[in-house]
Backbone atoms as SQL, in Angstrom:
CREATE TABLE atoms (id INTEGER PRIMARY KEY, chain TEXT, resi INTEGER, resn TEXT, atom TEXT, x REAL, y REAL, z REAL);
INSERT INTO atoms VALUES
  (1, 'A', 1, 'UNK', 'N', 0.843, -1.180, 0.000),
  (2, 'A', 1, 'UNK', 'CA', 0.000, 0.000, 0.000),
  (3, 'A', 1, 'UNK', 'C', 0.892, 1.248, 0.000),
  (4, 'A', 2, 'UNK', 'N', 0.780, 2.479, -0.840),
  (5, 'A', 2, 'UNK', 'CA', 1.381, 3.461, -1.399),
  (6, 'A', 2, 'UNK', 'C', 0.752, 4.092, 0.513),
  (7, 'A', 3, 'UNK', 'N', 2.394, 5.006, 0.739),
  (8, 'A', 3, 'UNK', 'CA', 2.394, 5.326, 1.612),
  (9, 'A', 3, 'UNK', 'C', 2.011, 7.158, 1.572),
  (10, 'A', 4, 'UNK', 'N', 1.313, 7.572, 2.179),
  (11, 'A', 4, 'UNK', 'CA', 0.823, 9.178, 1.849),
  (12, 'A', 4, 'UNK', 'C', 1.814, 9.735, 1.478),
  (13, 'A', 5, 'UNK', 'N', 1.602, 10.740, 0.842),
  (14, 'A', 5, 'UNK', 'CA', 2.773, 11.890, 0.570),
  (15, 'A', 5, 'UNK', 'C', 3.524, 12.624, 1.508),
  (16, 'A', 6, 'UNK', 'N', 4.740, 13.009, 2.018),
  (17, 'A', 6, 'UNK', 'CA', 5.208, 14.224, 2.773),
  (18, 'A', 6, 'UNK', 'C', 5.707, 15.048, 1.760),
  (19, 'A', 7, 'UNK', 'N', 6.307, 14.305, 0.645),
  (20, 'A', 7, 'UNK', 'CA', 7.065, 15.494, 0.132),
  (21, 'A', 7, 'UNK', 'C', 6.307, 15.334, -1.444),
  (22, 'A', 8, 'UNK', 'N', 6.798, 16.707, -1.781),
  (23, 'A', 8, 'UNK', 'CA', 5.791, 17.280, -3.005),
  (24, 'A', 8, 'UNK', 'C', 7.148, 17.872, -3.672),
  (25, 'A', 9, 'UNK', 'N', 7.214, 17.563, -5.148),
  (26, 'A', 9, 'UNK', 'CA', 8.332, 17.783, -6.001),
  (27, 'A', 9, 'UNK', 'C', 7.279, 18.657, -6.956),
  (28, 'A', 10, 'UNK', 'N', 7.466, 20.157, -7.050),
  (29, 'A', 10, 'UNK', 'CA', 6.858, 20.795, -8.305),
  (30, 'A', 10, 'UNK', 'C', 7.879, 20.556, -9.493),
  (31, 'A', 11, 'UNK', 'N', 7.143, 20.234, -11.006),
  (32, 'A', 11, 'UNK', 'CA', 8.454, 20.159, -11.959),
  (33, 'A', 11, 'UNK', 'C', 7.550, 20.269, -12.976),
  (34, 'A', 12, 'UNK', 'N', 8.208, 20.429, -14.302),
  (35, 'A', 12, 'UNK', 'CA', 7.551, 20.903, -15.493),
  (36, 'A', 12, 'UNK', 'C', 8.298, 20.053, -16.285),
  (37, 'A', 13, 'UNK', 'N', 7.811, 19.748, -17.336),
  (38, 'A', 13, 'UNK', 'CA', 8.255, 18.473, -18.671),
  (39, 'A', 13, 'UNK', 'C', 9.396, 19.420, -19.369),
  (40, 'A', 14, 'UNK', 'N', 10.292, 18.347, -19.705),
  (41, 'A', 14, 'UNK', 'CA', 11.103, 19.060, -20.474),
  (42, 'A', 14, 'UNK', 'C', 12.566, 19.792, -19.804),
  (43, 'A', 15, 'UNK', 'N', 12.272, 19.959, -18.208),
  (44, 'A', 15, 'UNK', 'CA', 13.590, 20.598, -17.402),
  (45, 'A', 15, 'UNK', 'C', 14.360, 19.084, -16.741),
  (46, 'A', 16, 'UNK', 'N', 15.368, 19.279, -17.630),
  (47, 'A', 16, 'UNK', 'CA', 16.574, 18.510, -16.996),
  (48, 'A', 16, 'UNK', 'C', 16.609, 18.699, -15.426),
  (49, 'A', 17, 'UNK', 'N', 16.636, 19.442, -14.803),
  (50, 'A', 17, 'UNK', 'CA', 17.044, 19.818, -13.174),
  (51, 'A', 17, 'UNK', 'C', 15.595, 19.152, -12.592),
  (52, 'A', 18, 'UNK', 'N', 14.607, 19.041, -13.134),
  (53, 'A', 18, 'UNK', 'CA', 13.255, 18.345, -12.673),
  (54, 'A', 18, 'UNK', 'C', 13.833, 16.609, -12.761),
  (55, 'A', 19, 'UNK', 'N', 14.151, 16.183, -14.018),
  (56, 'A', 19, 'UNK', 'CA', 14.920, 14.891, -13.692),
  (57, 'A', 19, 'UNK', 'C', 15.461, 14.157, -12.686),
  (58, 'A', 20, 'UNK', 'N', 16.761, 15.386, -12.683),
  (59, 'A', 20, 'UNK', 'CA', 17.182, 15.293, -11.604),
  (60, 'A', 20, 'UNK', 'C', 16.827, 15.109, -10.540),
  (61, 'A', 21, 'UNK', 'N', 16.091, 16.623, -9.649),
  (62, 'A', 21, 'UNK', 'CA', 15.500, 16.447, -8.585),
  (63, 'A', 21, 'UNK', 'C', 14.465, 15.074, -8.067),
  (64, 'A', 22, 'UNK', 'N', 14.195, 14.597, -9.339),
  (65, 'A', 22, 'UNK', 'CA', 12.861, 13.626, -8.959),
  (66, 'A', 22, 'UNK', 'C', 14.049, 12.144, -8.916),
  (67, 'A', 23, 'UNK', 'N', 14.449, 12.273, -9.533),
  (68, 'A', 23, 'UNK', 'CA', 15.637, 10.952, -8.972),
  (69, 'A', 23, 'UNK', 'C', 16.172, 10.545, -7.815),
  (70, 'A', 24, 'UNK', 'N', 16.727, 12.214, -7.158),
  (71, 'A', 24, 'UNK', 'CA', 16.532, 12.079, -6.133),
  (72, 'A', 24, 'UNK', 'C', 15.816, 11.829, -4.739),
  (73, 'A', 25, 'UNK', 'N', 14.919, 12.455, -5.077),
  (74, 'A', 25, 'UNK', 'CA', 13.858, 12.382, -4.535),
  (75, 'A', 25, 'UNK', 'C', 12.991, 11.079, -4.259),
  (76, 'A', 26, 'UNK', 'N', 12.817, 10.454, -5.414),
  (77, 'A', 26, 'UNK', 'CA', 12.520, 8.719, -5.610),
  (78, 'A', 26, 'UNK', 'C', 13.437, 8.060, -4.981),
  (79, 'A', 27, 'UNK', 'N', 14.476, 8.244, -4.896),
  (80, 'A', 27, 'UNK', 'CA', 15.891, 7.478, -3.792),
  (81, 'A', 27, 'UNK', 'C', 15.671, 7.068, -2.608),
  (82, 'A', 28, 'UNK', 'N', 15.375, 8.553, -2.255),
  (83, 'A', 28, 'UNK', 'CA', 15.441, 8.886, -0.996),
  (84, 'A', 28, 'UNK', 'C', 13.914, 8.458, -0.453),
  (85, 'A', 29, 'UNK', 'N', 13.000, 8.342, -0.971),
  (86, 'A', 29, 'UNK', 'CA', 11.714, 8.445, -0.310),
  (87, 'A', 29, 'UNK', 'C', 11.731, 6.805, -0.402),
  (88, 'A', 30, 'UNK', 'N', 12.450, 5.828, -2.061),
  (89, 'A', 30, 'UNK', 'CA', 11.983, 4.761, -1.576),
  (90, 'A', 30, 'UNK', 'C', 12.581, 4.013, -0.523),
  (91, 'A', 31, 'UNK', 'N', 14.109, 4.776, -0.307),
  (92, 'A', 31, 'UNK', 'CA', 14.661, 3.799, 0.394),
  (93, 'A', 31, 'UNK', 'C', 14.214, 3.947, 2.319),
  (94, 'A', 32, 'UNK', 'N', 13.903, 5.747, 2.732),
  (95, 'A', 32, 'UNK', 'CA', 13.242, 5.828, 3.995),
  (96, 'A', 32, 'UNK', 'C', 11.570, 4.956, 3.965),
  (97, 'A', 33, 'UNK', 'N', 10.906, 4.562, 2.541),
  (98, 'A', 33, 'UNK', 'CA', 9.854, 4.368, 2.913),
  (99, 'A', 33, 'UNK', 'C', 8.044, 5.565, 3.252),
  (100, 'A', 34, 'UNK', 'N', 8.936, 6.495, 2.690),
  (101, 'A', 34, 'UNK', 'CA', 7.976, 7.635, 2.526),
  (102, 'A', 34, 'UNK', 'C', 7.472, 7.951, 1.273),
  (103, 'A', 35, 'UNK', 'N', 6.269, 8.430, 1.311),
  (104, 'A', 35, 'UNK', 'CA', 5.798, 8.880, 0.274),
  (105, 'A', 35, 'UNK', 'C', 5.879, 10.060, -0.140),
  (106, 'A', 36, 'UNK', 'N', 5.900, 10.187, -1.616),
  (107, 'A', 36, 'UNK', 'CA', 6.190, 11.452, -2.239),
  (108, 'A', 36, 'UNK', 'C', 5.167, 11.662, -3.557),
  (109, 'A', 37, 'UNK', 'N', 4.798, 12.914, -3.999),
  (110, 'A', 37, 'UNK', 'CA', 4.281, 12.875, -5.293),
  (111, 'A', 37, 'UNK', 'C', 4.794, 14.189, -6.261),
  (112, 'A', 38, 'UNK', 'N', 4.635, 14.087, -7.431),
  (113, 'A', 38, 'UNK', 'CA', 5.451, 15.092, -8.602),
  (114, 'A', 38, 'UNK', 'C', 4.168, 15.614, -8.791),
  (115, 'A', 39, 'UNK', 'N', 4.067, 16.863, -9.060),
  (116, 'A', 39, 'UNK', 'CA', 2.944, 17.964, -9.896),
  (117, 'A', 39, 'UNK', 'C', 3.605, 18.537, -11.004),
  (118, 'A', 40, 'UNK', 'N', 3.159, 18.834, -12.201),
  (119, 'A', 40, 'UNK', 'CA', 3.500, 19.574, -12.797),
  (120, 'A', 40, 'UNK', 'C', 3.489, 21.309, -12.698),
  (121, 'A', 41, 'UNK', 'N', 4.283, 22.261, -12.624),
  (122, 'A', 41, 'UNK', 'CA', 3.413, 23.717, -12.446),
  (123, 'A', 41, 'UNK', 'C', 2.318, 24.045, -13.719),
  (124, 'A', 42, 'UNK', 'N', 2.841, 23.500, -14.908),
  (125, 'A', 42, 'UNK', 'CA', 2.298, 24.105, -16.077),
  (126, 'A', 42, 'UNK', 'C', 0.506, 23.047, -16.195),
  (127, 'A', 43, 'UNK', 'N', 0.294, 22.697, -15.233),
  (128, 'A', 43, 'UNK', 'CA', -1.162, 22.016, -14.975),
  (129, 'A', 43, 'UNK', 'C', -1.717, 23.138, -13.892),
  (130, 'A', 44, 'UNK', 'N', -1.190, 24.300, -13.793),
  (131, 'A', 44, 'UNK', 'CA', -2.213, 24.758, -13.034),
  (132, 'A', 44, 'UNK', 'C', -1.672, 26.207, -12.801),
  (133, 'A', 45, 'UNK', 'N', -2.839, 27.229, -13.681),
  (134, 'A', 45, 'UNK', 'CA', -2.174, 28.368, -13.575),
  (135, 'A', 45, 'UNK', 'C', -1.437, 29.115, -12.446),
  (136, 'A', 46, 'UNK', 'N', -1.921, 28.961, -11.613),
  (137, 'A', 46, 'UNK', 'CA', -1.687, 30.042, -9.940),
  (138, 'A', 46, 'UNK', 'C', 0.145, 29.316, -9.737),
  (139, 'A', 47, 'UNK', 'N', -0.064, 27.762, -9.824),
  (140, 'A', 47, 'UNK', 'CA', 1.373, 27.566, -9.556),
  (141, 'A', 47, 'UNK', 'C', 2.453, 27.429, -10.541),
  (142, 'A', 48, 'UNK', 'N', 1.849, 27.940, -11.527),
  (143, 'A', 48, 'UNK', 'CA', 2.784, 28.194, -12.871),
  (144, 'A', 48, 'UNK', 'C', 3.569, 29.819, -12.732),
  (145, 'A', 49, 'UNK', 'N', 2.514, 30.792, -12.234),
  (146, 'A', 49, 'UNK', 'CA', 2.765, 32.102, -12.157),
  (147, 'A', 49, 'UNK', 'C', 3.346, 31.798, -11.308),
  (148, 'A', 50, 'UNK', 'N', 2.897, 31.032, -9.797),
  (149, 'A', 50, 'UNK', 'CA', 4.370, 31.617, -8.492),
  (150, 'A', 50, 'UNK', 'C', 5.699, 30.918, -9.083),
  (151, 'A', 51, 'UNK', 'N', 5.550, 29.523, -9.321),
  (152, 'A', 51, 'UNK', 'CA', 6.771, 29.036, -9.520),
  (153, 'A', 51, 'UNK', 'C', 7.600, 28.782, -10.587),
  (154, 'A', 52, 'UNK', 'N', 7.215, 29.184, -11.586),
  (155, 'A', 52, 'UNK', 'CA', 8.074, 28.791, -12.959),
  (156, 'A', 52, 'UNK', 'C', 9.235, 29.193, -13.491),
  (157, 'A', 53, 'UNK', 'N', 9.471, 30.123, -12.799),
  (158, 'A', 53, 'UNK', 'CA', 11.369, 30.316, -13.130),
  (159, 'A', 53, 'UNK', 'C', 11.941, 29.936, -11.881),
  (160, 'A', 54, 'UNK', 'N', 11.537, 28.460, -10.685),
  (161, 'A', 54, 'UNK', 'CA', 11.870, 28.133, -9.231),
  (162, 'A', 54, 'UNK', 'C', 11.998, 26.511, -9.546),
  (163, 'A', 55, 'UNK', 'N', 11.606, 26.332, -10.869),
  (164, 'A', 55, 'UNK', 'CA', 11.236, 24.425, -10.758),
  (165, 'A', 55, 'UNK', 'C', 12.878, 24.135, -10.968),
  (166, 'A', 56, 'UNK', 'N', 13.011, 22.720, -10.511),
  (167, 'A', 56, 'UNK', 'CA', 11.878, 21.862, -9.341),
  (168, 'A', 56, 'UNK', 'C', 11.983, 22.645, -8.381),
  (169, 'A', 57, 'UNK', 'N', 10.831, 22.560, -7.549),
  (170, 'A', 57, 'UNK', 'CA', 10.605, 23.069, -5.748),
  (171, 'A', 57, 'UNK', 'C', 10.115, 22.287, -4.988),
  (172, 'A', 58, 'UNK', 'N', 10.710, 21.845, -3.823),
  (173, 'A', 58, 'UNK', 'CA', 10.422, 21.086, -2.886),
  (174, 'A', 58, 'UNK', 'C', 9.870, 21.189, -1.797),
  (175, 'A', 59, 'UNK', 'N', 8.708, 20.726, -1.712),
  (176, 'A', 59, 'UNK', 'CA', 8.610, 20.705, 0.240),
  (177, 'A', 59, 'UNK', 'C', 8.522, 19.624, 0.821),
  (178, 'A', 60, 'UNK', 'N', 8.767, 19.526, 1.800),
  (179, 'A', 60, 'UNK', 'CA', 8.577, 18.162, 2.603),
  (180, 'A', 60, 'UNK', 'C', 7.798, 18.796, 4.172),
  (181, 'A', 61, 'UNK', 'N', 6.734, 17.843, 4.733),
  (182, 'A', 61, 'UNK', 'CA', 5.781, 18.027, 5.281),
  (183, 'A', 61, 'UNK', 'C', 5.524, 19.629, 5.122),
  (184, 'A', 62, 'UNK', 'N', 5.078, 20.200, 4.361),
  (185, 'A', 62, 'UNK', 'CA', 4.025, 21.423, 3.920),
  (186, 'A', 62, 'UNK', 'C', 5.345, 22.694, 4.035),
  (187, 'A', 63, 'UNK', 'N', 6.436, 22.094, 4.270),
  (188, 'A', 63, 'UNK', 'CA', 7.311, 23.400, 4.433),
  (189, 'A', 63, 'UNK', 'C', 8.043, 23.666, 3.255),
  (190, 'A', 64, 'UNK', 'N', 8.768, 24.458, 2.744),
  (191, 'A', 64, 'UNK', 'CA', 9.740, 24.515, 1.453),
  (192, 'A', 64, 'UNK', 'C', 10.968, 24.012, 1.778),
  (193, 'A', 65, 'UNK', 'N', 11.463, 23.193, 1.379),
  (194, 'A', 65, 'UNK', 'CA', 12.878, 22.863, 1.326),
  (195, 'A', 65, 'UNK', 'C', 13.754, 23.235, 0.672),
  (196, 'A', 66, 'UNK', 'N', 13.258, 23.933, -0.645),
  (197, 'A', 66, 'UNK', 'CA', 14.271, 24.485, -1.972),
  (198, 'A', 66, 'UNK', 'C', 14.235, 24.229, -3.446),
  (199, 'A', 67, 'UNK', 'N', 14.500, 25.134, -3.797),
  (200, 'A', 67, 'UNK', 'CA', 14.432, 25.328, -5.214),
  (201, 'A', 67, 'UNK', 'C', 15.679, 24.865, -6.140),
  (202, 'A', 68, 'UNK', 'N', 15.563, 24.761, -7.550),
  (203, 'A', 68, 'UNK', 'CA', 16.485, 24.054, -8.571),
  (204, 'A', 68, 'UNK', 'C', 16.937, 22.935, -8.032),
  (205, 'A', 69, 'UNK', 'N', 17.323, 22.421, -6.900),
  (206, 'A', 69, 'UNK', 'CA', 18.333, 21.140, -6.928),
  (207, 'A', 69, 'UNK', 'C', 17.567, 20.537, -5.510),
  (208, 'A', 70, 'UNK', 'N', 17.718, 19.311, -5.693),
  (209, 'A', 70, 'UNK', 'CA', 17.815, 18.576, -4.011),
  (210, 'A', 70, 'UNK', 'C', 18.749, 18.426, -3.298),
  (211, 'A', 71, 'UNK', 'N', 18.654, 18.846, -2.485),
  (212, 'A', 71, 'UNK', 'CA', 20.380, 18.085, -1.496),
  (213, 'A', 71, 'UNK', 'C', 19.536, 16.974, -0.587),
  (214, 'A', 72, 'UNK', 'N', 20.654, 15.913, -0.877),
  (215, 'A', 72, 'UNK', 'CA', 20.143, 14.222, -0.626),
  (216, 'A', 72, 'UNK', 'C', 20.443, 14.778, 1.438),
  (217, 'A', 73, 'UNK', 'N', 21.444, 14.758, 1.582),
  (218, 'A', 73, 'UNK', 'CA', 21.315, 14.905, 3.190),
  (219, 'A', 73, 'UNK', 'C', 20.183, 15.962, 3.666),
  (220, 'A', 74, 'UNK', 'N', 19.980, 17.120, 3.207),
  (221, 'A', 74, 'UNK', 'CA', 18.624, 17.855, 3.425),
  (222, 'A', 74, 'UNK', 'C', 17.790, 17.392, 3.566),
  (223, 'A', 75, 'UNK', 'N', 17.420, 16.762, 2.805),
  (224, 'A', 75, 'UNK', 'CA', 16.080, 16.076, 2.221),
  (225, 'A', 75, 'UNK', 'C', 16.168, 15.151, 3.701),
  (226, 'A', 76, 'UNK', 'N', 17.284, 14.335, 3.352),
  (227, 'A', 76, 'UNK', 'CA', 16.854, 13.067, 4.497),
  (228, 'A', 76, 'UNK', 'C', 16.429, 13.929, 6.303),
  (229, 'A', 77, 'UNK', 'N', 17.533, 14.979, 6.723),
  (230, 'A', 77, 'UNK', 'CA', 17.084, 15.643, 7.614),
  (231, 'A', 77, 'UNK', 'C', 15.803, 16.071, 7.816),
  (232, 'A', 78, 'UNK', 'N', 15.104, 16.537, 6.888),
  (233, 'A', 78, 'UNK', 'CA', 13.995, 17.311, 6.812),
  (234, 'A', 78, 'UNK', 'C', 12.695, 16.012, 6.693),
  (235, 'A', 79, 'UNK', 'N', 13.372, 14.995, 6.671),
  (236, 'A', 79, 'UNK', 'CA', 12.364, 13.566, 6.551),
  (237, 'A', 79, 'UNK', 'C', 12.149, 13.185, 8.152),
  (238, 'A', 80, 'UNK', 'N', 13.726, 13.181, 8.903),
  (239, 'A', 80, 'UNK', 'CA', 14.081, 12.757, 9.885),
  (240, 'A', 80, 'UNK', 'C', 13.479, 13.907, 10.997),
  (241, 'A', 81, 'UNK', 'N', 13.188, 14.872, 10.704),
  (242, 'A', 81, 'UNK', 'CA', 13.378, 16.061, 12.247),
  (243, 'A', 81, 'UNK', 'C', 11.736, 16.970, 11.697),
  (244, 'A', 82, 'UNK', 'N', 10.930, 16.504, 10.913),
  (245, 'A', 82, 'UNK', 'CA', 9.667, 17.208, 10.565),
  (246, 'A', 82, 'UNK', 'C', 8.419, 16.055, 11.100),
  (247, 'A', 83, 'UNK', 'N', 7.698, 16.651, 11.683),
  (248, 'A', 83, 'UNK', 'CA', 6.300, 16.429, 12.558),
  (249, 'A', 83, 'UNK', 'C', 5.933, 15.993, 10.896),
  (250, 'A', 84, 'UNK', 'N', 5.157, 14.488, 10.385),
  (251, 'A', 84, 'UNK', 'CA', 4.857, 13.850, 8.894),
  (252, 'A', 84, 'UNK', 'C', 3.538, 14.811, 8.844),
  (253, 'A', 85, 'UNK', 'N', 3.914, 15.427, 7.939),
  (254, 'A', 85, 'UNK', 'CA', 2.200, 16.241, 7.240),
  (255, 'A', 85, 'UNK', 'C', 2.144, 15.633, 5.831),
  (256, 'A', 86, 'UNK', 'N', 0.831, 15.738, 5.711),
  (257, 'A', 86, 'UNK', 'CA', 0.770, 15.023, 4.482),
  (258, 'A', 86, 'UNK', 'C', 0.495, 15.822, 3.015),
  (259, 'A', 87, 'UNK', 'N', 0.633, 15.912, 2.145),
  (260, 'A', 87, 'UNK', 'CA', 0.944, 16.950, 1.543),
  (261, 'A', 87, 'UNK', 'C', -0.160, 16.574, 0.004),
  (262, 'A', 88, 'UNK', 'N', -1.313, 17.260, 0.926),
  (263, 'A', 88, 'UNK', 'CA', -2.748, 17.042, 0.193),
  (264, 'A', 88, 'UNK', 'C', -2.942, 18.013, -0.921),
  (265, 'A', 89, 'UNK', 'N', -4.173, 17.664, -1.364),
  (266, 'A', 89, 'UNK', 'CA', -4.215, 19.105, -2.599),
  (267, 'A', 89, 'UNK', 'C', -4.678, 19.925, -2.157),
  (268, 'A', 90, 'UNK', 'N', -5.699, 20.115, -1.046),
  (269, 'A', 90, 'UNK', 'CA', -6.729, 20.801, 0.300),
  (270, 'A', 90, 'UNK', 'C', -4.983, 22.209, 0.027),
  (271, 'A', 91, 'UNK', 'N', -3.997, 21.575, 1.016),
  (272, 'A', 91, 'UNK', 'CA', -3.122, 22.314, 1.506),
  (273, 'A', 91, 'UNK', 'C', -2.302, 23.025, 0.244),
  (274, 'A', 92, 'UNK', 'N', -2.009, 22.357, -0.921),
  (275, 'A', 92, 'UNK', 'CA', -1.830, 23.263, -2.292),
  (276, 'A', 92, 'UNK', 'C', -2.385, 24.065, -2.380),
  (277, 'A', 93, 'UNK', 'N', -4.105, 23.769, -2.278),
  (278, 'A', 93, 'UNK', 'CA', -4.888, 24.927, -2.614),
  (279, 'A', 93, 'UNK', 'C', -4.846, 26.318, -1.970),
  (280, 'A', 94, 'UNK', 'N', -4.921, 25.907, -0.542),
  (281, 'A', 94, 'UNK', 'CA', -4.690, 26.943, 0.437),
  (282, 'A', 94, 'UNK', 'C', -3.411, 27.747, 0.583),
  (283, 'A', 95, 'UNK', 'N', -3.151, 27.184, -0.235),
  (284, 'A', 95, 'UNK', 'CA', -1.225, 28.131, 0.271),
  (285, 'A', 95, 'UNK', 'C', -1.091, 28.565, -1.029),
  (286, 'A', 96, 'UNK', 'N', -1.421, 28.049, -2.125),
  (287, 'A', 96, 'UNK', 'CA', -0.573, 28.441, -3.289),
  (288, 'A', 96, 'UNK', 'C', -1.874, 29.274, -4.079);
C-alpha cells in the first residue's frame, strides 16, 4: 500500500534539473519508505505564475525545502526532524 505523501516535487516536462530532482527524490523516499508525489506547475495556472522560473521546488511536510536542486542529506534531515504532514491538494490549494 502506497504510503501518503510528505514530500511534493513541483516540476515541469522538459527541465533537466526536474529529472534530476525527482531521482533524487525517488531514492530517498523509496529507500526511507515515505511517500512522495510530482505535480506539474504548467497544470495549473496560480502555480505556474508563483513558480516557474523556481522548478523543481520542494517541500517536505508542507514546508519549502528548496528550489532548482535537491540536497540528498537535506532532504533526508527534513524527513528525519519534521512532525509527517501530508501533503494534500486541500493544503496546495490553500497556500498556493
Amino acid at each position: 500500500m502506497p504510503q501518503d505523501p510528505r514530500v511534493l516535487l513541483l516540476t515541469r516536462a522538459g527541465c533537466h534539473l526536474c529529472v534530476e530532482a525527482g531521482a533524487v527524490v525517488r531514492r530517498i523516499c523509496e529507500e526511507l519508505g515515505v511517500g512522495w508525489r510530482e505535480l506539474d506547475v504548467d497544470d495549473d495556472e496560480r502555480l505556474r505564475e508563483k513558480y516557474t522560473d523556481h522548478v523543481p521546488v520542494t517541500f517536505v511536510d508542507q514546508e519549502l525545502l528548496g528550489y532548482w536542486f535537491v540536497d540528498d542529506a537535506a532532504l533526508r534531515v527534513a524527513l528525519a526532524r519534521g512532525k509527517p504532514r501530508i501533503m494534500t491538494d486541500d493544503w496546495l490549494l490553500a497556500h498556493h
